[in-house]
PALUM-235640 format. One record per residue: residue number from 1; residue in one letter; x, y, z of N, C-alpha, C in turn. Coordinates in steps of 0.02 Angstrom, whole numbers. Each point is the difference from the previous one (the first is absolute). Example, Ala and Ser with C-alpha at 12.3 -4.5 7.8 and 13.67 -1.06 7.14 Angstrom:
% residues 2
SITE    k  r    n.px    n.py    n.pz   ca.px   ca.py   ca.pz    c.px    c.py    c.pz
SITE    1  A     660    -284     390     -45      59       0      45      60       0
SITE    2  S     -18      53     -36      42      59       3     -39      55      37
% end
This chain:
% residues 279
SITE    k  r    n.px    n.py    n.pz   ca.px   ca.py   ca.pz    c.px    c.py    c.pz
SITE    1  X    4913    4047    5373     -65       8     -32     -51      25      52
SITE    2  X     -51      28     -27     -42      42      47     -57     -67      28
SITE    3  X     -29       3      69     -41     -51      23     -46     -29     -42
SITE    4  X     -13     -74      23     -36      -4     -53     -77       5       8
SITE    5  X     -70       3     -65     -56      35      11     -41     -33       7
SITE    6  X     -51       7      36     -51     -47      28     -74      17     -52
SITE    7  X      -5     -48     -42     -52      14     -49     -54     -34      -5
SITE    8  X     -54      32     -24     -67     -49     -12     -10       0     -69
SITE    9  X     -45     -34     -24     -10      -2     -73     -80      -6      16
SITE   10  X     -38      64     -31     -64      26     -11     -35     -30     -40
SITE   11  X       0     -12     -58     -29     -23     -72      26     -83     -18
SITE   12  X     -40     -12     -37      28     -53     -42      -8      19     -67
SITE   13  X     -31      55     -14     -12      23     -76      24      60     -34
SITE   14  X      27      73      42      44      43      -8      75     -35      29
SITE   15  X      24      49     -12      85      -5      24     -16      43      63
SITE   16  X      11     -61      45       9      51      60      38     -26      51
SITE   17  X      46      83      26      57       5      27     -19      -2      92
SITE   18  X       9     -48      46     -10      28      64      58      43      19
SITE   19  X     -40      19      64      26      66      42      74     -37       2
SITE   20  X      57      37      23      62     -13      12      23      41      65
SITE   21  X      -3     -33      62      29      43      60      89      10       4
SITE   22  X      28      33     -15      82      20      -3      20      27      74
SITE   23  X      29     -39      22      27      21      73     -98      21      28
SITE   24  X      36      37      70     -56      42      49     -30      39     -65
SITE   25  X     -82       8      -4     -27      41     -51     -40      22      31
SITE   26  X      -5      97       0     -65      26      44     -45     -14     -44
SITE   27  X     -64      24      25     -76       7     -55     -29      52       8
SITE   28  X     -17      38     -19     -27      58     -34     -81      -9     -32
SITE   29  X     -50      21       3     -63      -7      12     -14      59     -54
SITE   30  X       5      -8     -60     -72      67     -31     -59     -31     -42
SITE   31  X     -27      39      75     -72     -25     -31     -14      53     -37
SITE   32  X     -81     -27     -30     -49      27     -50     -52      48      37
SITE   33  X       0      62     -33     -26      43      61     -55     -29      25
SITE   34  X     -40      37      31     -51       3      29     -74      13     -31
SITE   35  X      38      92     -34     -65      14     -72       8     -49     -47
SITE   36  X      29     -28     -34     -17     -63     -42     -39     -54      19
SITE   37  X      15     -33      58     -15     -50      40     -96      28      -7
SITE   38  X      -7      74      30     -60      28       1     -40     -19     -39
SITE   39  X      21      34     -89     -18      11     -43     -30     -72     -38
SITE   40  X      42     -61      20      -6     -72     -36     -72       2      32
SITE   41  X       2      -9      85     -58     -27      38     -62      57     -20
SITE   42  X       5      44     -12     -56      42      -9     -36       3     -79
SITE   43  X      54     -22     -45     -32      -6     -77     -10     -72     -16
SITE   44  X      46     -50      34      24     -65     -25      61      17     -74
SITE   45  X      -5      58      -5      49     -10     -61      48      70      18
SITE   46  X      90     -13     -21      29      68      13      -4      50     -45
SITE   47  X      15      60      41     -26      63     -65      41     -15     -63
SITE   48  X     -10      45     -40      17     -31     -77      87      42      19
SITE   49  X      25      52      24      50      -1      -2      46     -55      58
SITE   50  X      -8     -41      21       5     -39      46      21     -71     -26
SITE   51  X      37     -44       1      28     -62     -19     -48     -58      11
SITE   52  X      -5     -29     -56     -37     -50      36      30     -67      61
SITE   53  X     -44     -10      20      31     -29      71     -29     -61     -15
SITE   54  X      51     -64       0     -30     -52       2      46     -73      81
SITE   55  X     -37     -39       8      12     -44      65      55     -44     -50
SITE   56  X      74      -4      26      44     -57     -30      15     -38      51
SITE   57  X      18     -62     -18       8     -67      36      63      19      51
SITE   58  X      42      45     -38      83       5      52     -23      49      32
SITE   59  X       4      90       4     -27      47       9     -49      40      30
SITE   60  X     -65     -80       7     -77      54      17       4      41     -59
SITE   61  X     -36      75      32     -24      27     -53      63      40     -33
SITE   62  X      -5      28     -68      39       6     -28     -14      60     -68
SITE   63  X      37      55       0      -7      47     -48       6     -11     -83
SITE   64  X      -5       0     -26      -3     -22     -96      25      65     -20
SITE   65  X      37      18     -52      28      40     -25       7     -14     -83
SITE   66  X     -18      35     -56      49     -36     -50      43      49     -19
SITE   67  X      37     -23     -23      67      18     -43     -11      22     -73
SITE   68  X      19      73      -3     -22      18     -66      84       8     -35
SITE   69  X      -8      -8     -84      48     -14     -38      52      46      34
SITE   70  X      -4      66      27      47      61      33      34     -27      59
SITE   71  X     -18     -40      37      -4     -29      67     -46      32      51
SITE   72  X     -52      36     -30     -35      56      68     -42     -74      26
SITE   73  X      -7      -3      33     -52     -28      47     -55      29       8
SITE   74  X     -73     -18     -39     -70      10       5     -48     -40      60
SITE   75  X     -41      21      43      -6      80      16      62      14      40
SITE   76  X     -11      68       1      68      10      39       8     -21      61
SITE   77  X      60     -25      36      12     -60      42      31      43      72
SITE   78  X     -28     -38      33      -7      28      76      99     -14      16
SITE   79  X       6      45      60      62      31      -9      62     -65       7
SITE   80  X     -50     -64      38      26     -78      16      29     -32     -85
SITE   81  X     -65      12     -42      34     -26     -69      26      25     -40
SITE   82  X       9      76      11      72      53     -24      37     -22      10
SITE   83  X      27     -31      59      66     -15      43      22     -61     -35
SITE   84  X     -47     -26       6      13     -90     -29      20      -3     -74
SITE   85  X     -31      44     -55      -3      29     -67      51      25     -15
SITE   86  X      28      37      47      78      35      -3      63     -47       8
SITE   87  X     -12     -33      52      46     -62      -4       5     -27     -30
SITE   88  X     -62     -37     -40      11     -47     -54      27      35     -57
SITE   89  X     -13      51     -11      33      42     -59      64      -3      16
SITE   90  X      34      21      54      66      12       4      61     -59     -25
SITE   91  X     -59     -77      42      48     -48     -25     -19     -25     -65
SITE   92  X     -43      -1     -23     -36     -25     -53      37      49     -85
SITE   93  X      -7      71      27       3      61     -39     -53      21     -19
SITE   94  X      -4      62     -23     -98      10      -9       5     -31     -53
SITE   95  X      26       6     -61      -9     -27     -60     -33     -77      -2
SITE   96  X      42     -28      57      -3     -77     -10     -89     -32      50
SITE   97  X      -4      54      51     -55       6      18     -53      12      -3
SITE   98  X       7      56     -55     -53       1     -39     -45     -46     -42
SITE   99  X      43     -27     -35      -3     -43     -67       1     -85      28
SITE  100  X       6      -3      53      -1     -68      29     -59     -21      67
SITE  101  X     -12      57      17     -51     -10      55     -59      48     -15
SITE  102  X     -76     -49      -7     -30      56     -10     -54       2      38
SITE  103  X       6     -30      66     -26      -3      75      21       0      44
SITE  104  X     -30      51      33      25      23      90     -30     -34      63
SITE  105  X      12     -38      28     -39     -16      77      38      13      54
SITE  106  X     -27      21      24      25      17      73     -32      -9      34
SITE  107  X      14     -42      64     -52     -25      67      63       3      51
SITE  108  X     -59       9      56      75      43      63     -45     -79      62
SITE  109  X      41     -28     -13     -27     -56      51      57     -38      51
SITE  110  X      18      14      70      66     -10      31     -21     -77      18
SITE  111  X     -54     -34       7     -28     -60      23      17     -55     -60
SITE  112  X      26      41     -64       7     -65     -49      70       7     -21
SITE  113  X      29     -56     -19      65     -45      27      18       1     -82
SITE  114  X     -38      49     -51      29      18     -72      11      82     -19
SITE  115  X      68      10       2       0      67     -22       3      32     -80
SITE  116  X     -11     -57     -40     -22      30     -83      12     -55     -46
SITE  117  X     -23       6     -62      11     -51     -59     -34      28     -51
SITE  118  X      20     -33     -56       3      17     -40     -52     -56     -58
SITE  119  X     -43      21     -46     -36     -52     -53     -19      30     -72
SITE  120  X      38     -68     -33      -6      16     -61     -77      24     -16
SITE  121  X       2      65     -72     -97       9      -4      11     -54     -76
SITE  122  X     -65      15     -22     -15     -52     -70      44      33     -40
SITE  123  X     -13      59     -22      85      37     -41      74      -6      30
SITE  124  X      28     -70     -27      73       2      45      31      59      22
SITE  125  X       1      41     -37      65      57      31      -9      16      55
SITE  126  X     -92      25       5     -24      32      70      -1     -50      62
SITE  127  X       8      35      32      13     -25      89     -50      32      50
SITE  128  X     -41     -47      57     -20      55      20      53     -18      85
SITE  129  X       8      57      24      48      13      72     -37      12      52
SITE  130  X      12     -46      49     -65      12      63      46      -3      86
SITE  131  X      -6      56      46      36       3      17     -41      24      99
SITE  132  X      51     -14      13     -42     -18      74      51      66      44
SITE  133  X      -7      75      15      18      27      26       6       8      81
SITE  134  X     -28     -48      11      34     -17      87      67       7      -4
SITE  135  X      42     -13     -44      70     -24      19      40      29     -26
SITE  136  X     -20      59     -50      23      40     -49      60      49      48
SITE  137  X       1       0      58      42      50      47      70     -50       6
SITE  138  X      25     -46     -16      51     -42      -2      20      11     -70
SITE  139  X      38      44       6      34      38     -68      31     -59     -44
SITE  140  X      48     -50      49      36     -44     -52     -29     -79      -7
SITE  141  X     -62       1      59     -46     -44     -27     -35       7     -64
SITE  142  X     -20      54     -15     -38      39     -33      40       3     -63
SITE  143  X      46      18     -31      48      -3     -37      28     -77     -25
SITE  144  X       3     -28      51      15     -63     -15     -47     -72     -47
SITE  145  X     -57      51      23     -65     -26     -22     -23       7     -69
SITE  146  X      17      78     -15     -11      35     -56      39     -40     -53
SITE  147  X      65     -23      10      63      -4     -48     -50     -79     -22
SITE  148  X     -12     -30      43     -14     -69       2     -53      -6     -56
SITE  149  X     -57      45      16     -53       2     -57      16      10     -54
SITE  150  X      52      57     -18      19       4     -61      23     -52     -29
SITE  151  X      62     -37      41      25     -49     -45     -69     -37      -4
SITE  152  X     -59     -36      17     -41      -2     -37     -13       6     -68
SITE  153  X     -23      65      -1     -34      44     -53      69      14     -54
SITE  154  X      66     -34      23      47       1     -57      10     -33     -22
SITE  155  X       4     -86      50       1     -62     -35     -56     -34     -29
SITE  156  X     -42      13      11     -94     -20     -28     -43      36     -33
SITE  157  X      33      36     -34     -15      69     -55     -35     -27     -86
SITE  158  X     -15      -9     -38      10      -4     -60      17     -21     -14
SITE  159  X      94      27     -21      37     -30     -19      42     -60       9
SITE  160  X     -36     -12      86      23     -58      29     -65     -64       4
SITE  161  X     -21      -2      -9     -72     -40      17     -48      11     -80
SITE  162  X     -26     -62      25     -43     -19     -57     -59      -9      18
SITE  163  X     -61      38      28     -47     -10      37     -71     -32     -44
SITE  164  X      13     -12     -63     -55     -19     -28      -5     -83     -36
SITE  165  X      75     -16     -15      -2     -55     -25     -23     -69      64
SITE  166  X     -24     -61     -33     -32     -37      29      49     -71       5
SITE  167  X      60      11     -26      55     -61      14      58      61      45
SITE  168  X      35     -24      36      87      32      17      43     -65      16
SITE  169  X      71      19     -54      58     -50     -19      47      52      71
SITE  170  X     -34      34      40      72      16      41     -29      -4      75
SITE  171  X     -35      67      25     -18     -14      57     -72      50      17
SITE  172  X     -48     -45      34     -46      36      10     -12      39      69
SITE  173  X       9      76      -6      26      53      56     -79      -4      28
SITE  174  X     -87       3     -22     -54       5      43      -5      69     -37
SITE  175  X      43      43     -23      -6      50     -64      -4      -9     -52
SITE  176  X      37     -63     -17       6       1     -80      44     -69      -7
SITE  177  X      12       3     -72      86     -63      -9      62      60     -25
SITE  178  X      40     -21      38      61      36       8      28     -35     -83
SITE  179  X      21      94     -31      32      -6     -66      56     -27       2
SITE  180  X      26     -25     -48      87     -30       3      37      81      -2
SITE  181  X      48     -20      35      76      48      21     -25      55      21
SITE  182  X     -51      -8      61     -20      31      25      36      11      71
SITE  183  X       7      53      33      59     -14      73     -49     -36      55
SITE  184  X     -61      -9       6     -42     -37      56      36     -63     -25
SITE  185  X      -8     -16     -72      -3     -79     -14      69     -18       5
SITE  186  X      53      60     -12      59     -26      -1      16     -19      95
SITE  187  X     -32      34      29      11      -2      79     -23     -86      43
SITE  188  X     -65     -16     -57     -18     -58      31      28     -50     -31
SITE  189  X      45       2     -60      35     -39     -23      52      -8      46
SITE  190  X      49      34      15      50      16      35     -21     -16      75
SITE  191  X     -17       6      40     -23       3      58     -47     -27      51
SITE  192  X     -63     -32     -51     -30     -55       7      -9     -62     -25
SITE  193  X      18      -2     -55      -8     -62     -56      29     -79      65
SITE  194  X      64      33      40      27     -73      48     -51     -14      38
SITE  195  X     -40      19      17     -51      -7      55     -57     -85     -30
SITE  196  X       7     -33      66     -56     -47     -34     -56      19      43
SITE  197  X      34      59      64     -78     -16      39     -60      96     -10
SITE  198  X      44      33     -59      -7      52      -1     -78      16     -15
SITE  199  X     -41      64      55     -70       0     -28     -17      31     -73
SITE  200  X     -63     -21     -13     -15      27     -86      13      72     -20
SITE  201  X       1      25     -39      24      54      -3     -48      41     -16
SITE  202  X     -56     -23      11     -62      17      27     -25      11      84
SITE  203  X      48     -26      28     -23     -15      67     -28      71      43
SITE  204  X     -55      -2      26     -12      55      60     -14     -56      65
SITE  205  X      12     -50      11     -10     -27      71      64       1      48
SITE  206  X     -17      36      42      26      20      64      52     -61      19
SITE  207  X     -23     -57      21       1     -66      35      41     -29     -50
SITE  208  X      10      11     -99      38     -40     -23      79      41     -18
SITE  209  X     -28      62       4      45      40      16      61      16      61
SITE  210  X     -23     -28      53      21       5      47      63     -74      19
SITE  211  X     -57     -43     -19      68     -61       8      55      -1     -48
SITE  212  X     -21      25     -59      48      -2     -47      75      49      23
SITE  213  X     -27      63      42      37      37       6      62     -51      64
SITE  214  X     -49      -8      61      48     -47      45      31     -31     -49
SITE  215  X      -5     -29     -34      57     -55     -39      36       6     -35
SITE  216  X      -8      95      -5      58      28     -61      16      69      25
SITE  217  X      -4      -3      75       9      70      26      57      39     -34
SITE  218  X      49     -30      26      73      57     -38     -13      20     -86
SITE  219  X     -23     -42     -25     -23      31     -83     -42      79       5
SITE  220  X     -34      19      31     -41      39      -9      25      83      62
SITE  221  X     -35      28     -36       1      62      10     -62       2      82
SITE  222  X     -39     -17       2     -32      -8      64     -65     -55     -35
SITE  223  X     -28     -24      48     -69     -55       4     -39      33     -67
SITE  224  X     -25      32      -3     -55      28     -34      34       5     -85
SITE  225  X      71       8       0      25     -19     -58     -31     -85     -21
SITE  226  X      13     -44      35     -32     -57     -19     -43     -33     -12
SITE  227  X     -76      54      -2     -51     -17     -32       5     -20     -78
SITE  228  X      43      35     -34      -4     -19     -82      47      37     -21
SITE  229  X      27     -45     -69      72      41      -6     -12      86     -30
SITE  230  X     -65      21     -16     -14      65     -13      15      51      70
SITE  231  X     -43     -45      31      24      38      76      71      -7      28
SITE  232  X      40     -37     -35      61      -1      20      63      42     -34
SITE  233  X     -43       5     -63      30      57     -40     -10      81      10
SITE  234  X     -71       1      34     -15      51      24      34      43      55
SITE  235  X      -7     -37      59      75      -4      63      57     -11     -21
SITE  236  X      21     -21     -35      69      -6     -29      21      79     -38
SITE  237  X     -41      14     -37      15      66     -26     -14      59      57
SITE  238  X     -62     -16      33      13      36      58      61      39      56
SITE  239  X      24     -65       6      55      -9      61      67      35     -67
SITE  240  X       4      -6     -68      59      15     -41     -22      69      12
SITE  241  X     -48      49      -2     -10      56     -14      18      31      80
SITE  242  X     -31     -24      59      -4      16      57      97     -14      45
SITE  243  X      23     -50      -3      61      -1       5      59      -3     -26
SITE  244  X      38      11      42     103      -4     -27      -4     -51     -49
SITE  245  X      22       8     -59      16     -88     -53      44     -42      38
SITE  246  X     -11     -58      -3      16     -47      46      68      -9     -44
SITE  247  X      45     -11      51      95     -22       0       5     -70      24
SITE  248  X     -65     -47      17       6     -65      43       3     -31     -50
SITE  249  X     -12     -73      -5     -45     -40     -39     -53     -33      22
SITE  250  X     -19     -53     -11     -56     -31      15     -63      17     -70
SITE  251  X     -60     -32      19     -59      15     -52     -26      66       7
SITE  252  X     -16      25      67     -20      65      -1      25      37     -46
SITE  253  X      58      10      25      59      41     -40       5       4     -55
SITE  254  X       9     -54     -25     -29     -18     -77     -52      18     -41
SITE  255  X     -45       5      33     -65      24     -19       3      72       8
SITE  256  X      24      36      47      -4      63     -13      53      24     -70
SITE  257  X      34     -22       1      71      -9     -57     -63       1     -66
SITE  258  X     -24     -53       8     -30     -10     -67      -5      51     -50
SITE  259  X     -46      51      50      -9      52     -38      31      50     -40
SITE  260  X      49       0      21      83      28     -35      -9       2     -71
SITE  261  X     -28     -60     -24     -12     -25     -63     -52      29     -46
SITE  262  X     -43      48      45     -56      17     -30      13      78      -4
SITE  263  X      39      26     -39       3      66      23     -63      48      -2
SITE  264  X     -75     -35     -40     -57      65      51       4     -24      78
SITE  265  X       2     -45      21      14      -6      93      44      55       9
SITE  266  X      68     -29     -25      48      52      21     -12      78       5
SITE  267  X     -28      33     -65     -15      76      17     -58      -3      61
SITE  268  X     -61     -27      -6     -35       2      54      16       2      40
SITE  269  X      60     -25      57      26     -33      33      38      78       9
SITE  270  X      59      -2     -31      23      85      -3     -44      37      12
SITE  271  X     -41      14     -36     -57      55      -5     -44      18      89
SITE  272  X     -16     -59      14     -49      -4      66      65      14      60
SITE  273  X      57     -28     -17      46       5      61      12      91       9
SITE  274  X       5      48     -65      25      58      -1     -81      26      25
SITE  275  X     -76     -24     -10     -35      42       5     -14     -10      62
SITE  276  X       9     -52      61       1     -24      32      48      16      72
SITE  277  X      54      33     -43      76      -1      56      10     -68      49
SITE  278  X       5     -57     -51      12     -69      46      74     -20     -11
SITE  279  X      26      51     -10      82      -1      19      38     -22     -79
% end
């Protein structure tokens, strides 16, 4: 299995993913020009073809983009959130990118210890994607990251989550209540239900996340899987898309297996490996 990732958790109120360092990772720096930078300090506001720029908690400052029904990105997006836009399309598909994300952020900040996440908007389907291009030059960091959000935006979709009702008979994800025979819910049935010391499945704390993991290291895919079993489903589908299907046993293994069962994983899984060339 590939090292495991050293993560922070940003929010307590979006879904958010910390940075993940994979082996040695260079950093790569694109900044925000200079004439922009100009243009803010000299009007207080950016020109109208110009993004609005707002200060985020992970990021500093940070580009806004939205997502139109086509997938174009309004205003048109500096050559950093092309790049980022393209990627997500590739693993995502435009189709699915389109129609599921209908916000762009991009903040290029190498000083913060989160490289992207993801939050539900008030219309379930939409997502908005916020993404920290310091780190974007680590191709299979970068990739690895991407796959991760999606499973997100695949298991906490609509059709999986119930984001409006005010009782849940299954489990409450901090998105919604997870629908019955749903594959998140079938995962925390399967995979967490033995746990007496397991965190909420709500959890974003670092510190409860962390002991849990010492005490169940070999279960998991790396530390940051053990914040919540969403995040564990997340890395779990991750690591199925990113490596060899496991021939061992153990829980890992298992968990990547799981997915076998789900055949949209499976084409995804196909699909990203051929667009990908991950053997």
């Amino acid at each position: 299995m590939h090292p495991r990732w050293i993560a922070v958790i940003a929010s307590s109120v979006a879904l958010v993913l910390g940075v993940v360092f994979w082996g040695t990772t260079g950093l790569v720096v694109w900044s925000i020009t200079q004439s922009q930078a100009a243009a803010e300090l000299g009007t207080g506001l950016p020109p109208l073809d110009d993004p609005i720029r707002e200060t985020d908690d992970d990021f500093r400052i940070t580009e806004v983009y939205e997502v139109g029904a086509d997938g174009i990105l309004s205003p048109s997006p500096s050559a950093e959130a092309a790049a980022v836009w393209a990627e997500i399309e590739r693993v995502f598909t435009p189709r699915v990118a389109a129609t599921r994300i209908s916000q762009l952020k991009v903040g290029d900040d190498p000083s913060s210890d989160t490289l992207a996440w993801v939050s539900r908007e008030d219309t379930p389907e939409y997502w908005t994607f916020a993404a920290n291009v310091a780190y974007a030059d680590d191709e299979e960091l970068w990739l690895g990251t991407l796959v991760h959000e999606y499973a997100h935006v695949l298991s906490l979709g609509p059709d999986s989550v119930d984001s409006y009702t005010d009782t849940c008979d299954t489990i409450w994800t901090g998105q919604g209540c997870l629908l019955p025979e749903t594959a998140l819910l079938a995962f925390s049935d399967r995979f967490w239900e033995a746990y007496s010391d397991a965190p909420e499945a709500d959890n974003v704390d670092v510190d409860v996340a962390d002991a849990f993991y010492a005490a169940h290291e070999d279960d998991f895919v790396d530390a940051y899987a053990a914040t919540n079993v969403a995040e564990d489903f997340a890395e779990s589908f991750m690591a199925y898309v990113m490596e060899d299907e496991p021939t061992d046993g153990g829980v890992v293994a298992d968990k990547l297996r799981f997915f076998r069962d789900y055949p949209p994983y499976v084409l995804i899984r196909e699909r990203l490996r051929a667009e990908f060339d991950l053997g």
